[in-house]
C-alpha positions in Angstrom: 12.2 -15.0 -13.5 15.2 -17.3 -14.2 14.2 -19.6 -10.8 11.1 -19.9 -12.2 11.6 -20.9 -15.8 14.5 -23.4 -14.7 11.9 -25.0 -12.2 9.6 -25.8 -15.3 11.9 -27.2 -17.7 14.4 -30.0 -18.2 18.1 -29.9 -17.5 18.7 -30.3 -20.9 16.9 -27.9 -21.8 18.3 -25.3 -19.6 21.7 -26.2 -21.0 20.2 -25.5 -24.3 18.7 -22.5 -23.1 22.1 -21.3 -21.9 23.7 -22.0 -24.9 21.3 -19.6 -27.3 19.9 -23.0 -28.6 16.5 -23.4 -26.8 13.8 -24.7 -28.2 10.7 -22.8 -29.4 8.5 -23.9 -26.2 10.9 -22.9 -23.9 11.4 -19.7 -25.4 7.4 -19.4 -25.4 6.8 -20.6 -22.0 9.4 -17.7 -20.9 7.8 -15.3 -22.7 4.4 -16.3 -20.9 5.8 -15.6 -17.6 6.9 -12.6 -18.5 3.4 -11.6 -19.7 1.6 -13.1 -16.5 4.1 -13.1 -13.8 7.1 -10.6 -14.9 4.8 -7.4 -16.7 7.5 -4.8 -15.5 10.0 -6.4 -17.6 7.9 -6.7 -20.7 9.4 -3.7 -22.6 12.9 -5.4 -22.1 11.6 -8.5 -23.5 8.7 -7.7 -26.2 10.2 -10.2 -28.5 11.5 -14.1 -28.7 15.1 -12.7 -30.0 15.4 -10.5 -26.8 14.5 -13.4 -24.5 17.1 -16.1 -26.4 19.7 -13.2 -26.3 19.4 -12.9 -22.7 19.8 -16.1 -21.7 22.5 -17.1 -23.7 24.6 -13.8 -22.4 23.5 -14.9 -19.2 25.2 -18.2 -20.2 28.5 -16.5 -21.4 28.9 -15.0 -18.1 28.3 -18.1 -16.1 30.5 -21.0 -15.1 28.4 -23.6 -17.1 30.8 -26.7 -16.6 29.4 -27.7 -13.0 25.4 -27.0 -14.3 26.2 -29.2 -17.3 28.2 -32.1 -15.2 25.5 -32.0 -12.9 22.8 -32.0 -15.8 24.7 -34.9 -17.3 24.2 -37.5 -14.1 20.6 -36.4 -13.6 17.3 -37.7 -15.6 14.8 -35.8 -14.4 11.4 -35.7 -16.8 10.2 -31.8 -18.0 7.8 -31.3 -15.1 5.6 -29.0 -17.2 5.5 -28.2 -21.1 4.6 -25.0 -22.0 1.0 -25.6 -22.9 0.0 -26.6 -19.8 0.6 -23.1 -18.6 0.0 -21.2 -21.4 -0.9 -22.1 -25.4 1.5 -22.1 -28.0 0.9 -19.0 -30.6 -1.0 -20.4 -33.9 1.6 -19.1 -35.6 4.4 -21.2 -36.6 6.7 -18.1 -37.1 6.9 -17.3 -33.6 10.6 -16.8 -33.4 
């Protein structure tokens, strides 16, 4: 699951994802793999708070000082936003 969400989103926003500060897109283009792709972990992850929770302890455990030098010197464009794989809830509330 984490391969594949970091393969569809910026650096950037994989630091931001790391540091519990990840945008609403990313949060909801996780949460659509986990509904397509990732079903059995579903109960673990029925809500936005759970998903942002996990990645940012996933952050506190990790070394993020070479990721983030390393996101620093590249520039590499989102290769997909979220509503190219899935729509964006109507609701504005989603987190």
């Amino acid at each position: 699951m984490v391969g594949d969400i970091t393969a569809l989103i910026s650096p950037s926003e994989l630091a931001n994802l790391l540091n519990g500060n990840a945008d609403i897109e990313v949060v909801a283009l996780a949460n659509c793999l986990i509904d397509t792709k990732y079903q059995g972990l579903k109960s673990s992850f029925n809500s936005s708070a759970k998903i942002d929770d996990f990645f940012k302890s996933l952050g506190d455990v990790l070394d993020k000082r070479p990721l983030l030098e390393q996101i620093a010197q590249q520039s590499r464009p989102e290769i997909l936003r979220s509503g190219e794989i899935c729509e964006l809830p109507e609701d504005s509330n989603y987190r």
